[in-house]
C-alpha positions in Angstrom: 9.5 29.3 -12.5 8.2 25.8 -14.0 4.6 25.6 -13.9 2.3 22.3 -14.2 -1.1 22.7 -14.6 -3.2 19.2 -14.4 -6.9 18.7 -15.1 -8.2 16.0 -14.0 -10.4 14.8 -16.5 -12.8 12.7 -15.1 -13.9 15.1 -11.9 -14.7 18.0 -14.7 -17.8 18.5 -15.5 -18.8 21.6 -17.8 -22.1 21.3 -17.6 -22.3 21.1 -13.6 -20.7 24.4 -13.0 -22.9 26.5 -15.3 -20.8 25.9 -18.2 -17.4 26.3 -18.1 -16.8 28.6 -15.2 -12.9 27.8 -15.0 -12.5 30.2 -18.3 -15.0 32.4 -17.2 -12.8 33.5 -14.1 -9.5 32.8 -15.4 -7.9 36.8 -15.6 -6.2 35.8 -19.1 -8.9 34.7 -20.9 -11.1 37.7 -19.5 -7.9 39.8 -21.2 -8.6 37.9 -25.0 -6.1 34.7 -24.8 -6.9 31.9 -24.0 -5.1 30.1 -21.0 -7.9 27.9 -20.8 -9.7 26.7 -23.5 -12.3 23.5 -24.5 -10.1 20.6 -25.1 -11.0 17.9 -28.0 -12.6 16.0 -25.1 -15.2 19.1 -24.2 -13.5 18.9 -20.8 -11.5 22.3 -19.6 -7.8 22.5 -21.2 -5.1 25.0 -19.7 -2.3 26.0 -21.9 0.7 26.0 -19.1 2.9 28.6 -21.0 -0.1 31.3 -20.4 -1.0 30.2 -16.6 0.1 33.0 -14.5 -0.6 30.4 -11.3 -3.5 33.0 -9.7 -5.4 29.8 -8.2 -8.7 31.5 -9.4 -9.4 28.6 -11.5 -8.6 26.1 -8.5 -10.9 27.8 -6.0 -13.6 28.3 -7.9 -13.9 24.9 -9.6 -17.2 23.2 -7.5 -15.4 19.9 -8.4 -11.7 20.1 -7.3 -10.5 18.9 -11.1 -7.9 21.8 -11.5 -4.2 21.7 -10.0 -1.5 24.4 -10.6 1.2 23.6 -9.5 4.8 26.3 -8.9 7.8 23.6 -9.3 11.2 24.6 -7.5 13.7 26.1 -9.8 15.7 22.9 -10.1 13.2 21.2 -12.0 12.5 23.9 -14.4 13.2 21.0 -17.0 11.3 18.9 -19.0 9.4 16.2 -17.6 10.5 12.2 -17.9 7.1 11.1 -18.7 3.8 13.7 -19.0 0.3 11.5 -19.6 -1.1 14.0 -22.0 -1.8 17.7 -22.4 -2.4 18.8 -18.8 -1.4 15.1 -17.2 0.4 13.5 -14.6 4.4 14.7 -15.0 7.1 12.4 -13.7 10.7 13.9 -13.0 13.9 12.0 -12.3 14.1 8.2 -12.3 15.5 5.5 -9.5 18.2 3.6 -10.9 18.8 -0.3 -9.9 22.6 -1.5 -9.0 24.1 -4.1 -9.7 24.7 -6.2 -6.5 21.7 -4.4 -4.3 18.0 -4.4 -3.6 16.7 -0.8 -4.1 13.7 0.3 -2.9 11.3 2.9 -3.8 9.1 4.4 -1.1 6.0 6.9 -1.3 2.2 7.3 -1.7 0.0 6.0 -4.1 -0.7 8.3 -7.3 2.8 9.7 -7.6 4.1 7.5 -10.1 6.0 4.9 -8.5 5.1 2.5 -11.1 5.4 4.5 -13.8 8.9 5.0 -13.3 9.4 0.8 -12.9 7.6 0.8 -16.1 9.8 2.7 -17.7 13.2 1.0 -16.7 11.4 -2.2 -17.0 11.1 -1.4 -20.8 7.2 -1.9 -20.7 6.7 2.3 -20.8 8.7 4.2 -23.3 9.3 7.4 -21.8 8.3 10.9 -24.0 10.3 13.4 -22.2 7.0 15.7 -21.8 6.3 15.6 -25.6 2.8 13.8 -24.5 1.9 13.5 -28.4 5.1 11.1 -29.2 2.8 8.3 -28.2 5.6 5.4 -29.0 8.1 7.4 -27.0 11.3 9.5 -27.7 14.0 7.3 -28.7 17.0 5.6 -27.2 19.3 8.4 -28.3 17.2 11.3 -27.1 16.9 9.6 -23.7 20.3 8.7 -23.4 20.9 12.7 -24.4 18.2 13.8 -21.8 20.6 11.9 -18.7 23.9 12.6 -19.7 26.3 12.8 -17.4 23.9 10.7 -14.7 24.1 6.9 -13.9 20.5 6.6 -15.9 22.8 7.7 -18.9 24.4 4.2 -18.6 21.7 2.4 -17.6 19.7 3.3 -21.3 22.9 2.7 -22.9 23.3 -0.6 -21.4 19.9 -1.7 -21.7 19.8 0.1 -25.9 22.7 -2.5 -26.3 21.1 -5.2 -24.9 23.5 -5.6 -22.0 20.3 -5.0 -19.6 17.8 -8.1 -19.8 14.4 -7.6 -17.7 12.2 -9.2 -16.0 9.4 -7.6 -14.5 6.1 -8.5 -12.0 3.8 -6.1 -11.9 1.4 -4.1 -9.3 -1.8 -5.8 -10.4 -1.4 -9.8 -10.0 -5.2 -10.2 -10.0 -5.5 -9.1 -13.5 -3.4 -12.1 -14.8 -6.0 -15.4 -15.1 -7.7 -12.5 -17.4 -4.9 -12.8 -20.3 -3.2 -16.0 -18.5 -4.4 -19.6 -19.1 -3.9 -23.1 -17.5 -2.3 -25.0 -15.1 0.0 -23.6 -12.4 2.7 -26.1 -13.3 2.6 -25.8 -17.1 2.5 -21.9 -16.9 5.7 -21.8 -14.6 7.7 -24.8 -16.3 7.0 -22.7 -19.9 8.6 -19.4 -18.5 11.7 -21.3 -16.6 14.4 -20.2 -18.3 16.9 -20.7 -15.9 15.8 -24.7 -15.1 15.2 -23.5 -11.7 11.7 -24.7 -11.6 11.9 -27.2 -8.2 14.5 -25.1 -6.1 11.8 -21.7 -7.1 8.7 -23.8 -6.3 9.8 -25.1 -3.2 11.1 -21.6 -2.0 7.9 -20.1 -2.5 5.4 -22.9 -1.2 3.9 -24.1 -4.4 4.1 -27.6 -4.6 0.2 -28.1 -3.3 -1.2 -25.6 -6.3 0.9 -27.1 -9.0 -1.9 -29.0 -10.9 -4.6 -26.3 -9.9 -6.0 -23.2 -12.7 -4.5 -20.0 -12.4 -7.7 -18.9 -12.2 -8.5 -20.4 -9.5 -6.3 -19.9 -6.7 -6.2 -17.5 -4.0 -4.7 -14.0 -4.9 -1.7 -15.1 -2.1 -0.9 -18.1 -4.1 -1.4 -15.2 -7.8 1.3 -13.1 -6.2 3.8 -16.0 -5.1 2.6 -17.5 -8.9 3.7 -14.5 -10.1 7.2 -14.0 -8.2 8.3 -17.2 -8.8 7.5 -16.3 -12.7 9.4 -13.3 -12.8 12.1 -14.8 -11.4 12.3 -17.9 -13.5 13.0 -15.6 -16.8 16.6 -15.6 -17.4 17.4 -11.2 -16.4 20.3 -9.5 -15.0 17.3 -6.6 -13.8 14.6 -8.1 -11.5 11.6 -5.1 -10.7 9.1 -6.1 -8.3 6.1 -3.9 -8.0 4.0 -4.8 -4.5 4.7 -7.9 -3.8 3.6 -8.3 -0.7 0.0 -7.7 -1.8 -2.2 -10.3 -0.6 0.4 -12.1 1.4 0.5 -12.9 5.6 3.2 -12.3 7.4 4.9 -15.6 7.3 5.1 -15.0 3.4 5.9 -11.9 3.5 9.0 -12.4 5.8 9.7 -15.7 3.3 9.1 -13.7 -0.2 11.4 -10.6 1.0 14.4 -13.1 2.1 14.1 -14.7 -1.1 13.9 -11.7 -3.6 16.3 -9.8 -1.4 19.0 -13.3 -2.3 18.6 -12.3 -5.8 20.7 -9.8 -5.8 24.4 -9.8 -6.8 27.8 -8.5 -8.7 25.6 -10.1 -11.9 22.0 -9.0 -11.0 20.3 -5.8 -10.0 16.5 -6.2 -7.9 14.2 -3.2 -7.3 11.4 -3.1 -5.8 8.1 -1.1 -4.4 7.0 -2.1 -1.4 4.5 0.2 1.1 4.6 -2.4 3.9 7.5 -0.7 6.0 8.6 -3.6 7.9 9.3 -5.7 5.0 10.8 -3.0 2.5 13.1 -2.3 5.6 13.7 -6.0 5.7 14.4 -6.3 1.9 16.7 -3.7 0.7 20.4 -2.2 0.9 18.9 1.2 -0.5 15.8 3.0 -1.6 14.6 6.3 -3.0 11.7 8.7 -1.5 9.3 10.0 -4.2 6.9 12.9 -3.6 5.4 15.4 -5.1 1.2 15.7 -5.5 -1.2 12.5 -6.1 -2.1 12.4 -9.4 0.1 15.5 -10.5 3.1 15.3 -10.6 5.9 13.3 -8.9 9.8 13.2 -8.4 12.2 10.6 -7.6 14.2 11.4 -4.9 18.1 10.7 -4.5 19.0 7.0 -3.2 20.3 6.2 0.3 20.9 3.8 2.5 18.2 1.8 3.5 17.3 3.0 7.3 18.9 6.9 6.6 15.7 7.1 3.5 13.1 5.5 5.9 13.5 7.6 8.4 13.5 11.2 6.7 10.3 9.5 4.8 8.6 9.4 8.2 10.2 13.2 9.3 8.3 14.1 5.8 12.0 16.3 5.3 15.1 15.0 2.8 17.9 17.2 4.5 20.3 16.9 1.0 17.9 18.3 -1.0 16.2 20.8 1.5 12.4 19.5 0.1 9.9 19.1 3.1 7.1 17.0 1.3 4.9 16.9 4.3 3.8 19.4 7.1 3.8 16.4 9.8 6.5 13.9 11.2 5.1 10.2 11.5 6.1 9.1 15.1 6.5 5.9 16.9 6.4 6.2 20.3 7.3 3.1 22.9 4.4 2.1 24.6 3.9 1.2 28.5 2.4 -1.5 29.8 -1.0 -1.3 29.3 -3.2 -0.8 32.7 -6.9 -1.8 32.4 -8.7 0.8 33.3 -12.8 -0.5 34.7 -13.5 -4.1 34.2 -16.2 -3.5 31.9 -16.5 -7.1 29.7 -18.1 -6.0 26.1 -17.8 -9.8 25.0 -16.2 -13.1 25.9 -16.5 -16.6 24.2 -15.6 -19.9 25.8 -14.6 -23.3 23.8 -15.9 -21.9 20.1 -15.4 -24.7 17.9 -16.5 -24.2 14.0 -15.7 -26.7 11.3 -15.9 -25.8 8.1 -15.0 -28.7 4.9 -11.7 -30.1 6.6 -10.9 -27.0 8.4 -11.3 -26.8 11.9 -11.0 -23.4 14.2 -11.1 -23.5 18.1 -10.9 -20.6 20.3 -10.8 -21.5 24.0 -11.6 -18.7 26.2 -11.4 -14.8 25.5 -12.9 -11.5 26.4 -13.1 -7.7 25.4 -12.9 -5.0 27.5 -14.6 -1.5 26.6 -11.6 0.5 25.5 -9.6 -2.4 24.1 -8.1 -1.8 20.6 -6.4 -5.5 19.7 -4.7 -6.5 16.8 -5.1 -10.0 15.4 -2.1 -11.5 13.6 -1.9 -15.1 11.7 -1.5 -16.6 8.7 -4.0 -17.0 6.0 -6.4 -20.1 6.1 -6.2 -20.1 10.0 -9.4 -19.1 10.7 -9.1 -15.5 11.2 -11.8 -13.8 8.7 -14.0 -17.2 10.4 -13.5 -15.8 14.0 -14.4 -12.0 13.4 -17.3 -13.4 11.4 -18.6 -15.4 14.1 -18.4 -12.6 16.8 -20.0 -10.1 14.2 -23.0 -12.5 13.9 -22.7 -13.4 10.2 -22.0 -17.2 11.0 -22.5 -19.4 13.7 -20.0 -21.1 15.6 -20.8 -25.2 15.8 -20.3 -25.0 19.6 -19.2 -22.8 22.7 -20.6 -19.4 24.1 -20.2 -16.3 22.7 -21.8 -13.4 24.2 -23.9 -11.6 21.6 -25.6 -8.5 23.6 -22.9 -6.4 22.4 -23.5 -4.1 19.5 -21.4 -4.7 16.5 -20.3 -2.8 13.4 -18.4 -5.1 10.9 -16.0 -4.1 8.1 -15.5 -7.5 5.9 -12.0 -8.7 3.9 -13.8 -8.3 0.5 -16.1 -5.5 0.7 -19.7 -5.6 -0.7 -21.1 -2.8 -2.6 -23.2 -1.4 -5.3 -21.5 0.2 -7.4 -24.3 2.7 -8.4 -24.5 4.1 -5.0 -23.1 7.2 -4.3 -20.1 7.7 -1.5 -22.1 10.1 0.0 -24.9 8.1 0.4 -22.7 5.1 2.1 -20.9 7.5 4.4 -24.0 10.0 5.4 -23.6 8.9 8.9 -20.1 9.9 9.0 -21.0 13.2 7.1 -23.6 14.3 9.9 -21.6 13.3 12.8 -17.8 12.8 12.3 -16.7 15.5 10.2 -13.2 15.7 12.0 -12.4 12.3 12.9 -13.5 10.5 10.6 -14.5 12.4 6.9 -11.0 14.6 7.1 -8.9 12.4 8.5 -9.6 9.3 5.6 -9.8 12.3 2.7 -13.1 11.4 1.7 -14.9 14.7 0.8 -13.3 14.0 -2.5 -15.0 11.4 -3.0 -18.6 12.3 -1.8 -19.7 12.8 -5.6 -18.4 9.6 -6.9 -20.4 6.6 -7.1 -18.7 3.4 -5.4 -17.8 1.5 -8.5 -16.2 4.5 -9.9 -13.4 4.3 -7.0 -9.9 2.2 -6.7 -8.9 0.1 -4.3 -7.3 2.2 -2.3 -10.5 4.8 -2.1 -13.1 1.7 -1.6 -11.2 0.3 1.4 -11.2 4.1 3.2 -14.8 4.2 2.4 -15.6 1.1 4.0 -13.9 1.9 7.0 -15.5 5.3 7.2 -18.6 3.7 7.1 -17.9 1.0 9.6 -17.0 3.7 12.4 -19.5 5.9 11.6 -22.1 3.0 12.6 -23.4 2.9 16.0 -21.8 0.1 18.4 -19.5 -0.9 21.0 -17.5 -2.9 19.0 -16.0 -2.8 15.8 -14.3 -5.6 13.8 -12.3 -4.3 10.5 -11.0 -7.5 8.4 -7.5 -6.3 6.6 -8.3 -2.7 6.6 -4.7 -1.6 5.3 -5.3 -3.7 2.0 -4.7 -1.1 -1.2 -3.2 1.6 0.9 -0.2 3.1 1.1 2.2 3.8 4.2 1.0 6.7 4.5 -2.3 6.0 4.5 -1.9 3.3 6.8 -0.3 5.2 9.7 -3.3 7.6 9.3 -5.9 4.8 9.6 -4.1 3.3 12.2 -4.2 6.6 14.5 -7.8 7.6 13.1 -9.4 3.9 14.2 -6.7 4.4 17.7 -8.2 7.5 18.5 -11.9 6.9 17.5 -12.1 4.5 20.2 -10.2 6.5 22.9 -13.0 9.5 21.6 -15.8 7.5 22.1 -14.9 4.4 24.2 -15.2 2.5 22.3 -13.6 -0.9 21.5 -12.1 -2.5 18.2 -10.7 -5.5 16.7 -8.4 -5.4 13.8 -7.0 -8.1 11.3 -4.2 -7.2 9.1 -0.6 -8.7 8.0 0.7 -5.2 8.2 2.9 -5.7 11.2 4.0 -2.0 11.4 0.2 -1.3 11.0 -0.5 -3.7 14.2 2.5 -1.8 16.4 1.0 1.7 15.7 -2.6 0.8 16.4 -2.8 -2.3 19.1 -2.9 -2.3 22.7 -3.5 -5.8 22.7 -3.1 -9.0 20.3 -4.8 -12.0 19.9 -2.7 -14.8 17.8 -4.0 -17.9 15.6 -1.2 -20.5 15.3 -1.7 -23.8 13.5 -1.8 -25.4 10.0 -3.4 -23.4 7.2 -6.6 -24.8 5.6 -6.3 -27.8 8.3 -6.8 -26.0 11.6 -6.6 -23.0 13.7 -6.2 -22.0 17.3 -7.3 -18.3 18.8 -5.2 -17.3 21.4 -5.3 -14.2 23.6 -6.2 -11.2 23.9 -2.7 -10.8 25.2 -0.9 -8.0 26.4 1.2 -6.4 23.7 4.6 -7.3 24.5 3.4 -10.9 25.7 1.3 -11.4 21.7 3.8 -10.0 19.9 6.8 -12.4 21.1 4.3 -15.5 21.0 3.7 -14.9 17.4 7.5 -13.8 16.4 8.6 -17.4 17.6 6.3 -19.0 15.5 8.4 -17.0 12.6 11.5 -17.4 14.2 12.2 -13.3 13.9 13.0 -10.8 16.4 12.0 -7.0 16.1 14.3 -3.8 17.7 13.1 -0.4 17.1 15.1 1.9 15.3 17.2 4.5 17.6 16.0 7.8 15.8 12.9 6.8 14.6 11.3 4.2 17.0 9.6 2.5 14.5 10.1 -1.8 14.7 12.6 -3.5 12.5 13.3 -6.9 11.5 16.7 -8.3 12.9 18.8 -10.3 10.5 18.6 -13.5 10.9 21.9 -14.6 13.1 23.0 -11.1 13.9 24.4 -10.3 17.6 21.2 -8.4 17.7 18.9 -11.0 16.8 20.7 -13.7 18.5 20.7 -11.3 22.3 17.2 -10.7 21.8 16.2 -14.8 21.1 18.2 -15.8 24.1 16.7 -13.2 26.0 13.2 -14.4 25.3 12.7 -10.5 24.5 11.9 -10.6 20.7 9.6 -7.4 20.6 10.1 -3.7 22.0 7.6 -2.0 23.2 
């Protein structure tokens, strides 16, 4: 059996459990050899060909840094990629075809953007011998997937038959290594001479003259796209680009990418907003395997078929169960209020803020409520939670401020010295099951805050914001930086904190899957970005969720296996019954 042992380097720490204890209770090394030694870096080394896979090591390292791993007999082969001695492994690769969008589906931290990397040219793979550091050649590769559609792929892309083009995960990194105007930038890498049909289909005529580094990271990612796709390739990869993105965007940015494709041109893409990868591609691939150890690309199928064992956690051709839980969607009855107890209502807010102007005419919250809030960006959203939190001042109107608030901003604040436990301690003392287990954060308890990613950062924040005492709780964008999976979790862990406590919440996100899973109610902002906004609402979900799908112009079924929502094409029988039915949403 194939064996991968993984240390993770920065949670070892030799001197915090009395030096070395990992080869101190490793059986082998008591016996004379030495299974686990001190590597160059003084941090803990395992030689895999020794590990007998007793866990020892793994239950009594104080810091969780050691993974063993037992792979299934299949993959008793070598590694794609391996980051190091005792790194993250990667085995199998997705392969994009000509004429369709593939997707690629799965959690953070199992190495679906090491694999785009990789076909994208940018990562030369080392077929496990971590100390080539350029990479094995074309040949070997070509060798290593023989008899496989990768095998043409590598030969294709050795001859140059296979041009890329390639935007990647990180969008806000790019005014770091990227100067100057919007328009020069895009008109320098427009290879194709497609500069005023791309900008228009992506919205950029207003930031055309503006400094990359200084526009919104929405207007970065559409930037970005629309630079990608200017290049003159026959292989488009797209890594997240929905990040950053409302829903109007996102909807506009998947029907766009997803045109791309044809007999000529092959698009994949990672997406972990559900909705829209559903929305965007003919076919995808699951990965799984363990965050941060190891990860595998499953086998491609069609679109709906691969979403739907993701959510049963089960991929019936291969026989792997990668998760002990199915994700369900369950249609949801109309809500009936139960009490009539008011937490807070406003009347005729009007705020003003440069040449932006945001009115919300009438609204309240009942104890119990859990309401989603769904708009575009620049329409006043982040403004409105702000102004019921208490951190600004509406010019005008009543707003009932008795009620006691706990407020979870878009960008979170921090210092980065402080430790996770210290920010979370509420949490720790009093919500040990539905809130520090739930969000994974034990973890992370001995980190300090600016040692965390995103991802990490955002499930702290929102750890700390329902630990807090109050009857209301306002969470700005809290799926930002996590994965699907991640999100359904947070979804049902903020769902159920209020039905545990009774308790009431507000939640802004673009996520429209997210929304479905959590809401009872929804409140909608219409209007003209940057110009003005209108609150709306709360509604009754059925009732929100068709008001804001007409101002898109989509309809959404649920799926007949899965229940989960889906985007109708635009003009099919489906989308046109529901439209003339008035009935765009399911509940």
């Amino acid at each position: 059996m194939s064996r991968i042992a993984v240390i993770h380097k920065e949670k070892c720490n030799p001197h915090g459990c009395g030096n070395y204890l990992c080869i101190r209770v490793c059986p082998i090394n008591r016996k004379g050899e030495e299974c686990i030694f001190i590597d160059e870096d003084k941090k803990a080394g395992i030689a895999e060909n020794l590990c007998i896979g007793c866990m020892i090591c793994v239950h009594k390292c104080p810091f969780d840094a050691i993974a063993i791993i037992n792979l299934p007999e299949e993959l008793d082969s070598p590694p794609i990629h391996q980051f190091g001695r005792n790194g993250f492994h990667l085995y199998n690769l997705p392969i994009p075809i000509f004429g369709k969008v593939v997707g690629i589906l799965g959690v953070n931290g199992i190495g679906k953007s090491t694999a785009v990397k990789i076909l994208a040219g940018v990562l030369k793979p080392n077929l496990g011998n971590y100390e080539k550091e350029e990479g094995a050649p074309y040949d070997d590769i070509i060798t290593f997937f023989k008899g496989t559609e990768a095998q043409n792929f590598f030969e294709k892309m050795k001859k140059g038959e296979i041009v890329v083009s390639y935007k990647p995960q990180q969008v806000e990194l790019i005014p770091k290594t990227t100067k100057g105007k919007v328009k020069d930038l895009l008109k320098k890498v427009d290879q194709k001479g497609e500069f005023n049909h791309v900008v228009k289909e992506l919205e950029l005529e207003n930031i055309l003259d503006n400094d990359i580094e200084r526009i919104s990271g929405g207007e970065l990612q559409r930037v970005a796209i629309a630079a990608t796709v200017l290049k003159k390739a026959n292989v488009y990869f797209f890594d997240e680009p929905s990040s950053y993105l409302d829903i109007k965007q996102r909807i506009k940015v998947s029907m766009f990418i997803r045109n791309l494709a044809n007999e000529h041109t092959a698009v994949m893409v990672v997406e972990h907003d559900l909705i829209i990868l559903d929305y965007m591609t003919d076919l995808i691939h699951i990965m799984y395997g363990k965050e941060d150890v190891y990860g595998i690309v499953g086998g491609v199928k069609a679109t709906r078929v691969g979403m739907n064992a993701f959510l049963e956690g089960y991929i019936k051709e291969e026989n792997i169960r990668f998760r002990d839980h199915v994700i369900k969607f369950h249609e949801k009855p109309p809500i009936v209020q139960k009490g009539v107890e008011v937490l807070t209502s406003w009347e005729d807010i009007s705020k003003t803020v440069g040449s932006f102007h945001l009115e919300a005419k009438e609204g309240k919250i009942f104890r119990g409520d859990t309401i989603g809030v769904l708009g575009e960006n620049g329409i006043g959203k982040t403004s409105f939670v702000k102004i019921l939190a208490g951190v600004e001042k509406a010019d005008k109107g009543t707003i009932d401020t008795h009620v006691k608030v706990s407020y979870k901003p878009q960008y979170i604040e921090y210092d980065p010295e402080e430790l996770v436990s210290v920010a979370v301690h509420h949490a720790v003392q009093k919500y040990e099951i539905p809130l520090i287990r739930p969000l994974n954060i034990k973890p992370l308890l001995l980190k300090k805050l600016g040692e965390l990613s995103g991802g990490e950062l955002q499930r702290v924040a929102i750890c700390r914001c329902l630990s807090q005492d109050a009857d209301l709780y306002l969470l700005d964008e809290p799926s930002a930086y996590l994965d699907v999976e991640q999100r359904l979790k947070i979804s049902s862990v903020i769902a159920e904190f209020m039905e545990l406590k009774g308790k009431s919440a507000l939640v802004v996100d673009h996520d429209l899957l997210f929304l479905d899973y959590l809401s009872k109610k929804l409140t909608v902002f219409t209007g003209i970005p940057a110009k003005e906004g209108h609150c709306t609402g709360p509604f009754e979900l059925e009732e929100g969720m068709s008001s804001f799908l007409r101002h898109l112009d989509i309809s959404l079924r649920r799926d007949i296996e899965s229940r989960r929502p889906r985007i109708n094409k635009q003009g099919s029988v489906k989308d046109r019954e529901q439209k003339s039915s008035g009935k765009l949403y399911y509940q």
